[in-house]
LUMBATOR-509384 format. One record per residue (C-alpha): x, y, z; residue in three letters. Coordinates in steps of 0.1 Angstrom, whole numbers, plus 5000, padded with zeros to 4 digits. Each point is the difference from the previous one (the first is absolute). Last residue first. Layout:
<rs>
   east   north     up   res
      X       Y      Z   ala
...
</rs>
This chain:
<rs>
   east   north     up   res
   5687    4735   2509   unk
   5009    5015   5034   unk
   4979    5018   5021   unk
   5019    5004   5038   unk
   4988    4978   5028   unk
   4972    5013   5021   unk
   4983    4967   5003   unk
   4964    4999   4981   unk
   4968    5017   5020   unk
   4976    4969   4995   unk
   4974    4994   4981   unk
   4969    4976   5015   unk
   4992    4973   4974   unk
   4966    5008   4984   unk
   4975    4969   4993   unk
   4993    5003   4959   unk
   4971    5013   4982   unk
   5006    5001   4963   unk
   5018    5035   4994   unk
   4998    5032   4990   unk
   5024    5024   5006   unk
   5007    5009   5041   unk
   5004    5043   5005   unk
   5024    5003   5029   unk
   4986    5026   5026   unk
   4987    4974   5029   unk
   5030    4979   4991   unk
   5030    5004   5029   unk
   5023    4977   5002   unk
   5002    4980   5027   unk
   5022    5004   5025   unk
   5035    4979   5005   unk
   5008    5005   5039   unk
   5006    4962   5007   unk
   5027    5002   4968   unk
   5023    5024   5019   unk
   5002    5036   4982   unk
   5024    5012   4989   unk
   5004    5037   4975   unk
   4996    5011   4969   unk
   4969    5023   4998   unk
   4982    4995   4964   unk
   5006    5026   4977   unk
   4970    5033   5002   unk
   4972    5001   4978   unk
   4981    5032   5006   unk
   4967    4998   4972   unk
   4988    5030   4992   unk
   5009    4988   4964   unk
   5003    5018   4970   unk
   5037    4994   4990   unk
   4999    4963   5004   unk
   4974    5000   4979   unk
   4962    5002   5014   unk
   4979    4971   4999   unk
   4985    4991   4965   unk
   4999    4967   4998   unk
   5024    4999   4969   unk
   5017    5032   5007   unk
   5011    4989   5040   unk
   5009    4965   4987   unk
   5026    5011   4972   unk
   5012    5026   5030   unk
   5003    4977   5022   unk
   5016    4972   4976   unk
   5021    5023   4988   unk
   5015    5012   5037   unk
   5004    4968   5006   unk
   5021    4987   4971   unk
   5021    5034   5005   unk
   5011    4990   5034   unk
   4986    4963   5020   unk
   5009    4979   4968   unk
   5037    5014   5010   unk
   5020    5023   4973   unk
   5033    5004   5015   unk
   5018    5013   4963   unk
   4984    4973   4978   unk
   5023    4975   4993   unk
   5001    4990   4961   unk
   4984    4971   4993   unk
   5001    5009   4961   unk
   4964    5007   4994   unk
   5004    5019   5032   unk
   4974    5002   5030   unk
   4964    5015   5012   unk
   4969    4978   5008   unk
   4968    5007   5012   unk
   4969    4978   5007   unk
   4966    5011   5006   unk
   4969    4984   5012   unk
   4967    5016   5000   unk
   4972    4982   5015   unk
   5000    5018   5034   unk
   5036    5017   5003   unk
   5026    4973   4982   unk
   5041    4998   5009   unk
   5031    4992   4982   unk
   5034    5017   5003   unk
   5026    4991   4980   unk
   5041    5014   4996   unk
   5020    4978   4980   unk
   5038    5005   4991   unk
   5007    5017   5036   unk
   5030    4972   5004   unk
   4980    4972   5013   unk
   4962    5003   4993   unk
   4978    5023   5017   unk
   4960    4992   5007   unk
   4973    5018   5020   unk
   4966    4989   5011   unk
   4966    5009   4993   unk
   4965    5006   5020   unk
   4985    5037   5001   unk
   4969    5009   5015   unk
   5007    5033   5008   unk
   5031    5010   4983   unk
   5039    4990   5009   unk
   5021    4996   4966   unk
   5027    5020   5019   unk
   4999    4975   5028   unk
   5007    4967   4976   unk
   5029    4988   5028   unk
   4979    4997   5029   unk
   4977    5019   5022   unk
   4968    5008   4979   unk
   5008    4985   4967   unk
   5019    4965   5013   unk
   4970    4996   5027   unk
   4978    5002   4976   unk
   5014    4974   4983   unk
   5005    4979   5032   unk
   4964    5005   5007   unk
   4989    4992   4967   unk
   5015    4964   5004   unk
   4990    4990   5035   unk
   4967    5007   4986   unk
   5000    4978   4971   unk
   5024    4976   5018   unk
   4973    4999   5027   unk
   4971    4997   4975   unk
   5012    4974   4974   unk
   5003    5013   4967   unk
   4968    4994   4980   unk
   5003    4982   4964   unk
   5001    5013   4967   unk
   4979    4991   4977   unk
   5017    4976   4969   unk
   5004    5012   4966   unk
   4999    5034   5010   unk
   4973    5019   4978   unk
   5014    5031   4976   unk
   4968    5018   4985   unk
   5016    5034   5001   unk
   5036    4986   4992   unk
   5030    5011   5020   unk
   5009    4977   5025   unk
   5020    4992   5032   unk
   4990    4966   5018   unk
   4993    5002   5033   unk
   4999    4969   5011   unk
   4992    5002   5031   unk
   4977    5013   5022   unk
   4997    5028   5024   unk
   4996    5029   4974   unk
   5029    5027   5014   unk
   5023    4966   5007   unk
   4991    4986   4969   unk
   5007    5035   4986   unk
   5037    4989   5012   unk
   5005    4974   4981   unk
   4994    5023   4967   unk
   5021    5026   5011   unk
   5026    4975   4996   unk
   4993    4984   4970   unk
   4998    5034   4981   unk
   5034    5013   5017   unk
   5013    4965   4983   unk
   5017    4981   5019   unk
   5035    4986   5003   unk
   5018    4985   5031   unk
   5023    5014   5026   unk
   4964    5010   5021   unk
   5019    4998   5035   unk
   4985    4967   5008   unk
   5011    4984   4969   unk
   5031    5003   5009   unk
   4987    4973   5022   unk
   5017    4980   4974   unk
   4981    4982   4963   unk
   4989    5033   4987   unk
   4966    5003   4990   unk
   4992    5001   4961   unk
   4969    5022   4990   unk
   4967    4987   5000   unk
   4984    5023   5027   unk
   4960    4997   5005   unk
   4999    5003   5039   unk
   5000    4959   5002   unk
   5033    5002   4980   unk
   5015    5020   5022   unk
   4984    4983   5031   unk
   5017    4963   4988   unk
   5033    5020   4996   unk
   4999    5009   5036   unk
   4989    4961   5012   unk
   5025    4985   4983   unk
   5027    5026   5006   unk
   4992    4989   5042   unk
   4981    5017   5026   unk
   5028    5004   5026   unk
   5032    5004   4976   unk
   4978    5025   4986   unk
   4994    5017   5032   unk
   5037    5007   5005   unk
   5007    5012   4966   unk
   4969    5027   5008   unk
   5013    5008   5037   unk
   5035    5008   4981   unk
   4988    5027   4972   unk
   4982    5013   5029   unk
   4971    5021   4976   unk
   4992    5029   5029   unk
   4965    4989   5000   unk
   5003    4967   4993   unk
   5023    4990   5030   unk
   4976    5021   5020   unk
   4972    4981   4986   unk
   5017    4967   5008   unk
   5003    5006   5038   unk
   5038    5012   5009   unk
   5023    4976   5018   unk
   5034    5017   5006   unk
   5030    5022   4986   unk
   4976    5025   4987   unk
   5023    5001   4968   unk
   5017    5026   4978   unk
   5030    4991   4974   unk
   4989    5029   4976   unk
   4970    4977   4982   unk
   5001    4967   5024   unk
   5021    4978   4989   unk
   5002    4967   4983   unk
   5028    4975   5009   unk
   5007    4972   4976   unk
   5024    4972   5013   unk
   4969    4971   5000   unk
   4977    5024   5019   unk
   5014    5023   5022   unk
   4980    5024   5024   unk
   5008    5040   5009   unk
   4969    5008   5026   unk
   4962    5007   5000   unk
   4988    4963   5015   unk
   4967    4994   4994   unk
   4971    5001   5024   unk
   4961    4992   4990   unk
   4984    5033   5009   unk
   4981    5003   4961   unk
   4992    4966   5003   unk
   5018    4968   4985   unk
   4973    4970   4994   unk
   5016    4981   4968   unk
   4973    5029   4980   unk
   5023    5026   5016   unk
   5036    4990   4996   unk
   4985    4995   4959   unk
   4989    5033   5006   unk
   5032    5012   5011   unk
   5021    4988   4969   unk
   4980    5009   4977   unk
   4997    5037   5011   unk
   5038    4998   5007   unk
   5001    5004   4960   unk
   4995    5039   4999   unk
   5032    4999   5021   unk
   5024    4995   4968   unk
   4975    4997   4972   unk
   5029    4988   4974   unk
   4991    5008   4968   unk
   4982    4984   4966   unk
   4984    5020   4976   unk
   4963    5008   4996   unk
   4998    5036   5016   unk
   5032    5002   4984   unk
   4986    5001   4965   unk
   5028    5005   4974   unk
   4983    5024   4977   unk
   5029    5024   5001   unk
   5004    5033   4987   unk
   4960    5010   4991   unk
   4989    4979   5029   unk
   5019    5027   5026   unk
   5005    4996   5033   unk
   4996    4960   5003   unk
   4968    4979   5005   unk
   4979    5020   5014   unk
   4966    4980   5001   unk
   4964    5008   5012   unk
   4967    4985   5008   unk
   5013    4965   5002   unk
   4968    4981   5007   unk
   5013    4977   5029   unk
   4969    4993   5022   unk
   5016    5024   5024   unk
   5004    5026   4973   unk
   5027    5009   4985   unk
   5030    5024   4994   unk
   5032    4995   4989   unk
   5032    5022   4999   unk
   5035    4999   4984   unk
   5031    5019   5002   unk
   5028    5009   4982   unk
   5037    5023   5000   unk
   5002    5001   5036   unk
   5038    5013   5008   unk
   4984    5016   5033   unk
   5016    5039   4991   unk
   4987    4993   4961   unk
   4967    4981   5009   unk
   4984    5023   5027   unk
   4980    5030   4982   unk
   4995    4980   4963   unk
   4998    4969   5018   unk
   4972    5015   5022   unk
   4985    5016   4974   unk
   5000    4972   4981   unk
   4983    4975   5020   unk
   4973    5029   5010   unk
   4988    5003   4965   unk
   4996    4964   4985   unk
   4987    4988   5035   unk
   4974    5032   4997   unk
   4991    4993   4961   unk
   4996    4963   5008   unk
   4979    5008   5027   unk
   4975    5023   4981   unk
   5004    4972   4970   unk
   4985    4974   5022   unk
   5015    4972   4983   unk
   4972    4968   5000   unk
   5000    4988   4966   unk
   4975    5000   4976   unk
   5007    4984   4963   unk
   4990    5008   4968   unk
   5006    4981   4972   unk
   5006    5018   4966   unk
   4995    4988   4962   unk
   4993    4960   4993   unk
   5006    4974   5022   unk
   5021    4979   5018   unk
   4985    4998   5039   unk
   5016    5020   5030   unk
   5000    4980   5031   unk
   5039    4988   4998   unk
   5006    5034   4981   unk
   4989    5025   5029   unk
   5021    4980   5029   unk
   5029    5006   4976   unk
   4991    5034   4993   unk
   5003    5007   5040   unk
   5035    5010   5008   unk
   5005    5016   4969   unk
   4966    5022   5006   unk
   5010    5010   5032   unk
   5036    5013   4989   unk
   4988    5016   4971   unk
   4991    4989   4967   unk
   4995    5012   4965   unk
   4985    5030   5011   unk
   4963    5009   4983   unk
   4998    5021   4967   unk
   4965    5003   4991   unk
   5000    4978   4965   unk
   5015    5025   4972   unk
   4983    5028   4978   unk
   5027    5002   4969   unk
   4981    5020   4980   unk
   5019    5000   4962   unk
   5002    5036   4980   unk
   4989    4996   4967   unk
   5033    5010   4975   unk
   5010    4964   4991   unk
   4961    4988   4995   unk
   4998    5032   4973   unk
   5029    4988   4985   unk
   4987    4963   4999   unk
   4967    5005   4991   unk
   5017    5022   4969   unk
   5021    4968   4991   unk
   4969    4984   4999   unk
   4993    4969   5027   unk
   5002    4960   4999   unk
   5014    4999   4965   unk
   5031    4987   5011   unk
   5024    5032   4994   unk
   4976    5017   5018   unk
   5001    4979   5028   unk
   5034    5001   5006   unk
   5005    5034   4997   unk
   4975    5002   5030   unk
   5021    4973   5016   unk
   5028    5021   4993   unk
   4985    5032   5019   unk
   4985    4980   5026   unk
   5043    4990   5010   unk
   5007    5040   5001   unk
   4967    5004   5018   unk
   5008    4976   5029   unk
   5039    5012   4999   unk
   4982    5036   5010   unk
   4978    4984   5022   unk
   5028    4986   5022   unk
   4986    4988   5036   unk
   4959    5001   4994   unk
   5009    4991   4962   unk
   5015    4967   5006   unk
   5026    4999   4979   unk
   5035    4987   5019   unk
   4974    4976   5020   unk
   4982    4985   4967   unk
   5028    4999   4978   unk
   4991    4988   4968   unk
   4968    4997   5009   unk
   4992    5030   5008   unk
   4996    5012   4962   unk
   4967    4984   5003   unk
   4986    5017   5026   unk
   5013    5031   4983   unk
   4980    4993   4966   unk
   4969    4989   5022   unk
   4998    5034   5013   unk
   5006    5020   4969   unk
   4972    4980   4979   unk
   4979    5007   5028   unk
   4993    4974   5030   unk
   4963    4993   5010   unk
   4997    4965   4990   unk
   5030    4989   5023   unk
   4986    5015   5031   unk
   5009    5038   5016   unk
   5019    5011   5026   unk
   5024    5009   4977   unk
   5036    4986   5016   unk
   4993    4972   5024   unk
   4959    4993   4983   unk
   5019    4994   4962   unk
   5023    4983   5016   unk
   4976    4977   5021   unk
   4981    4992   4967   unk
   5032    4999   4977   unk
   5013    4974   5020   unk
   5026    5000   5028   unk
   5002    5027   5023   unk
   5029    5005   5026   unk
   5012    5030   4994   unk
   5009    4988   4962   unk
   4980    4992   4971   unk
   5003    4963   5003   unk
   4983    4976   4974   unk
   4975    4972   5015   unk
   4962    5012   4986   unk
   5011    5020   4966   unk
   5018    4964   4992   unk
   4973    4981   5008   unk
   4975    5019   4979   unk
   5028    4994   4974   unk
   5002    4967   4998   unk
   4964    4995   5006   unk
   4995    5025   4971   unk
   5026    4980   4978   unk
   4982    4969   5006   unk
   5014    4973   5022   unk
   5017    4964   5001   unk
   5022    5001   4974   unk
   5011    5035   5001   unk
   5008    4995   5039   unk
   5020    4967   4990   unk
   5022    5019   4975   unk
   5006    5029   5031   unk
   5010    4969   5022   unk
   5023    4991   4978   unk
   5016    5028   4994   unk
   5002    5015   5039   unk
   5015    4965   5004   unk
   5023    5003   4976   unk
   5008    5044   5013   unk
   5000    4979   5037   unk
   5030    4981   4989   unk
   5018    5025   4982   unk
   5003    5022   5030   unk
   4989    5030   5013   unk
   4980    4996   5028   unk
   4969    5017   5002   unk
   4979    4967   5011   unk
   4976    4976   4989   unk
   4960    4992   4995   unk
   4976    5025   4999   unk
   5025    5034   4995   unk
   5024    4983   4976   unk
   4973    4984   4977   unk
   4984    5029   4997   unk
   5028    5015   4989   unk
   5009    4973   4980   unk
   4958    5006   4986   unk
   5006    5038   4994   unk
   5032    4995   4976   unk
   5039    5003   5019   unk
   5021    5011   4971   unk
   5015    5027   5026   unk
   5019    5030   4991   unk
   5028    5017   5012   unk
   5023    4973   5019   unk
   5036    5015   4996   unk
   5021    5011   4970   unk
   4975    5019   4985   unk
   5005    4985   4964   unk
   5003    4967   5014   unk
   4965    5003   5018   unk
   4985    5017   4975   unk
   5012    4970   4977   unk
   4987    4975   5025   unk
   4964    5016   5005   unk
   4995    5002   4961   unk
   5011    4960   4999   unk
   4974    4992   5032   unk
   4969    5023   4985   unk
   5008    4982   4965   unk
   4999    4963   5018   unk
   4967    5009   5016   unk
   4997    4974   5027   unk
   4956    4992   5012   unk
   4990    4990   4965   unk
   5001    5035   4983   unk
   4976    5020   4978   unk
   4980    5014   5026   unk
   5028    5014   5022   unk
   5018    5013   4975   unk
   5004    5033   5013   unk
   5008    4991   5032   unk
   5009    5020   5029   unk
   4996    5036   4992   unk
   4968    4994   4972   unk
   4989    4971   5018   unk
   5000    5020   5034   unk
   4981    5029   4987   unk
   4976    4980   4976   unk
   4987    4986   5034   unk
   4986    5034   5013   unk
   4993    5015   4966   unk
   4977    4975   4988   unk
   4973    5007   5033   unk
   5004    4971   5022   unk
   4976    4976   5002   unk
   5013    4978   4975   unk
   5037    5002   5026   unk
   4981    4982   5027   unk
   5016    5011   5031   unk
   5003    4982   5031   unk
   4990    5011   5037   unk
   5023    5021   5017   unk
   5036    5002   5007   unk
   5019    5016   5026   unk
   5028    4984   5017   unk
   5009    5006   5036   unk
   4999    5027   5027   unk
   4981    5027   5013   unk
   5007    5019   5036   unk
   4979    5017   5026   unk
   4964    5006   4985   unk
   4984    5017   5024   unk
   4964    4980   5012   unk
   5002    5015   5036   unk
   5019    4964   5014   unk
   5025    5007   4972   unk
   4997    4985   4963   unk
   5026    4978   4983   unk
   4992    4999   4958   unk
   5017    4969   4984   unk
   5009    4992   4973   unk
   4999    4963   4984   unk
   5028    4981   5003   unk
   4996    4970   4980   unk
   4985    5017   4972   unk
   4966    4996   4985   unk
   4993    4974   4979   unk
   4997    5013   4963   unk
   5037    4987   4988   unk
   4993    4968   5015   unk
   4972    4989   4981   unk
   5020    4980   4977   unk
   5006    4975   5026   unk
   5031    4979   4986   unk
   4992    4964   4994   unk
   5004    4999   4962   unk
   5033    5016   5006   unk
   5014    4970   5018   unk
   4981    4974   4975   unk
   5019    5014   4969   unk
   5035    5014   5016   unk
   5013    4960   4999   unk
   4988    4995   4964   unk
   5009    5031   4987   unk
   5029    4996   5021   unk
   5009    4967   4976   unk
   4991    5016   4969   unk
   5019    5029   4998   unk
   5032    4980   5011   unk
   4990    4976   4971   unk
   4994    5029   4979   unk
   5029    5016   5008   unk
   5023    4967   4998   unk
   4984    4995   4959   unk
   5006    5032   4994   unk
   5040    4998   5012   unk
   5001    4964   4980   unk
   4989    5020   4965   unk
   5011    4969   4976   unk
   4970    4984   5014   unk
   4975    5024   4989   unk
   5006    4995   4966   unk
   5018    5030   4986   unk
   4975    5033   4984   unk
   4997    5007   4965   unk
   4995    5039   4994   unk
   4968    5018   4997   unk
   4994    5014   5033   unk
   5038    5007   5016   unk
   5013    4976   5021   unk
   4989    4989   5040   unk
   4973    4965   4998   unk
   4999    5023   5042   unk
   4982    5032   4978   unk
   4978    4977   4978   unk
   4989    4983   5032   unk
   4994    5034   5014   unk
   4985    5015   4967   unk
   4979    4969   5002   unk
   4985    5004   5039   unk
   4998    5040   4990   unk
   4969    4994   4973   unk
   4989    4973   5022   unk
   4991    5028   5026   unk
   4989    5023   4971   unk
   4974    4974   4990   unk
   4982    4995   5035   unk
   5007    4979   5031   unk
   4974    5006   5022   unk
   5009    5018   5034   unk
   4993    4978   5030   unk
   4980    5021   5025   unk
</rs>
């Protein structure tokens, strides 16, 4: 609403024209044009007057009761927990004539006295503010009246410069212009920050009180007010005793206005204040960094809280949380492993837990989500693509030292079978060499292809390095392609939003490969390099990286796939820490507690290291199933197992 120009409006148009004539009332004044300076500040005046007009016309004076750009958010588990809040909190606007008088008498008593007799700049605020100012030494006082603060909030930023103290000017002359004092104020109660996130008096009122706007005492909306001279050095949930200092002022304040008596004020001073907070929820967490970004691209602007379910198991979390750092806490010192990481998800790729490093409270850097090499966990891509070309499990390859292009891998320790061994056993003991070898075979093109058909964006090296899992990936990325393995389709796209839907369905692997696929990680488990992670029904495969300065091992039971990761944030070397070692032996016992099979501890169970010793490939056996517990899986035709070569693990 356009307020009307009324008598004391043109009372202060003349006293400011009198004001810029300049002289004392009463004495002759020179022409006008034998004052050049006036006459090049009014054409200066005159000329961004013209230029400002149309810009400020077009500003949306509704801006200041939108709701925030980042509105919070409230992250709830799979039971309905709530896991983690975040964001802005402001509610729906205020209307200050609603208000009982003492609410907005508060903040015009502490922030501007004058705020009914000015035009939008009170010259006397700004020459009392610069002589505190002097006197202190420092910045003291502010001449800042309600509608330049307003201004500030809706339209430009904190920084203190001349520039944006013009612009704040002229946009607070504009404001004064356009609306009423209550819509200048309304607007102002709706946009200023109190601190801890909240911005309005409706959402401060509700962060601090628990309460609405209309139902705050004299006391209550005296500290609210006193906030907003420092709304995160005040807020009374973290400092009540500068809170009541600052309410005490504002109380003087009032009285000094009229608002309140000075014996309202005394007996206001001595009434003890409720501070009855929101629940406190965490911040964040690793989880609920990783998936607040997926949360705000389906979250809508509005007012208050949005709620959003996500699919953490909190019973899971809890375990990963707990059995990651007892085994660092037990193992890291003597193994030099200062972090680790762990994920957890389901085949469809709801992530139902997330580790992301030992302790959130230290370091927030999620490695769960950070790029490393994969070492040996990346042969999966490798021999599926060998599979889906029409490779079988028994399909020869060469287990001896190769060179390709002056680079020589090795085996882990040097070993080799020093002949053909069928693909499985090649997995199986992860031949560094059988895996460069069937590269070359199947081609980069074709390997990288399967990466990004498994749901991997990350760059793939341009070498057969690639072979050995030399490029970055995240642990999240990785346990992701291989839940397409545990759901039999692909993409498998790694979420962790309720209502999440893949933008495409995932398409069914190919039976053979499917098969030929799980029985090579099986294989791996049971007689291979992942044999401490051996359960019943378990699927994975190891991965070290040159140097010990990445150990993996990655594996699913069922529906439930888990991927483990222990290093250095530096790069350090880990003291012989193989994907096949401590990796393992968290993944089993991460798996045993989440499906409830007895620890590693509790079992019956006589698991004994597989016999090294040679065997001629006509005498391979199969491997035997009849006690292996299969997950779930779309039908596929089964590829006969074999017994894999005798040569030593490696990794």
């Amino acid at each position: 609403m356009t307020q009307p120009v009324t008598a004391r409006t043109l009372l202060g148009a003349r006293r400011t024209v009198a004001w810029l004539a300049g002289g004392p009332a009463g004495e002759p004044r020179p022409a006008l044009w034998k004052r050049p300076w006036l006459l090049i500040v009014a054409t200066v005046v005159i000329v961004a007057t013209a230029s400002l007009v149309p810009l400020l016309w077009s500003l949306p004076l509704g801006r200041a009761l939108e709701p925030v750009e980042s509105p919070t958010l409230v992250l709830l588990a799979a039971d309905g927990a709530p896991i983690a809040r975040r964001g802005s909190y402001k509610e729906r606007p205020i209307v200050a004539s609603a208000l009982p008088p003492h609410v907005p008498a508060a903040f015009i008593a502490i922030e501007d006295r004058r705020f009914y007799r000015h035009l939008g700049v009170d010259p006397k605020a700004i020459a009392r503010a610069f002589g505190a100012n002097v006197q202190a030494g420092g910045v003291s006082e502010g001449g800042s009246t309600i509608t330049q603060q307003l201004a500030k909030n809706a339209f430009l930023t904190n920084d203190r410069t001349l520039r944006r103290k013009v612009q704040e000017a002229m946009i607070a002359l504009y404001l004064e212009a356009r609306l009423s004092k209550d819509e200048i104020l309304s607007r102002y109660l709706s946009s200023v920050y109190f601190g801890q996130g909240a911005f309005g008096l409706r959402a401060a009122a509700r962060q601090y009180f628990d309460k609405t706007p209309e139902a705050l005492s004299i006391g209550e909306a005296a500290m609210l007010a006193g906030l907003v001279k420092a709304p995160s050095r005040l807020a009374p949930s973290e400092n009540l005793a500068g809170a009541r200092s600052r309410m005490r002022a504002v109380l003087a304040a009032m009285a000094e206005t009229g608002a309140i008596t000075e014996r309202q004020a005394r007996l206001e001073a001595r009434r003890r204040i409720v501070i009855a907070p929101r629940t406190r929820i965490p911040t964040g967490s690793y989880f609920a960094d990783w998936v607040m970004p997926q949360a705000r691209a389906t979250a809508p602007r509005r007012y208050g809280e949005t709620v959003i379910a996500t699919t953490l198991d909190t019973r899971l979390q809890a375990g990963a949380e707990r059995i990651l750092a007892r085994v660092l806490a037990r193992e890291g010192k003597a193994l030099n492993i200062s972090q680790g990481a762990l994920v957890a998800m389901r085949a469809n790729g709801e992530v139902v837990a997330m580790v992301g490093g030992r302790d959130y409270g230290q370091s927030q850097f999620n490695r769960s989500d950070a790029g490393r090499q994969p070492g040996s966990a990346f042969k999966l891509f490798v021999y599926l693509a060998a599979l889906r070309e029409g490779a079988t499990i028994t399909t020869p390859i060469l287990d001896t030292p190769v060179e390709v292009q002056g680079w020589s891998p090795r085996n882990h320790e040097g070993k080799y079978a020093g002949r053909t061994v069928p693909l499985i056993t090649a997995f199986a003991g992860s031949s560094n060499v059988a895996a460069v070898r069937l590269a070359q075979q199947v081609g980069r093109d074709d390997i990288v292809r399967m990466v990004r058909a498994l749901g991997v964006d990350e760059p793939v090296p341009e070498d057969l390095t690639l072979a050995l899992g030399t490029g970055p990936m995240s642990l999240v990325q990785l346990t992701g392609a291989y839940a397409a393995i545990a759901a039999g389709k692909a993409p498998i796209i790694p979420h962790g939003l309720a209502d999440w839907r893949a933008p495409r369905a995932p398409r069914p692997l190919g039976k053979a490969e499917l098969a030929g696929m799980r029985d090579m990680l099986r294989s791996a488990v049971h007689r291979g390099t992942g044999f401490e992670a051996a359960l019943p029904g378990a699927f994975g495969k190891t991965g070290t990286t040159q140097g010990y300065r990445d150990a993996l091992f990655v594996g699913y039971i069922g529906d439930l796939v888990v991927g483990v990761w222990l290093g250095n944030d530096d790069n350090a070397p880990m003291r012989g820490v193989v994907g096949g070692g401590a990796p393992a032996r968290i993944w089993r016992e991460y798996m045993s507690f989440a499906i409830g099979a007895p620890t590693p501890a509790e079992s019956t169970e006589v698991l004994t290291a597989p016999v090294i010793e040679a065997l001629p490939d006509d005498l391979l056996a199969p491997i035997e199933t009849e006690t292996l517990e299969e997950p779930p899986v779309e039908p596929s035709e089964p590829t006969a197992p074999v017994q894999p070569a005798p040569a030593p693990p490696q990794d």
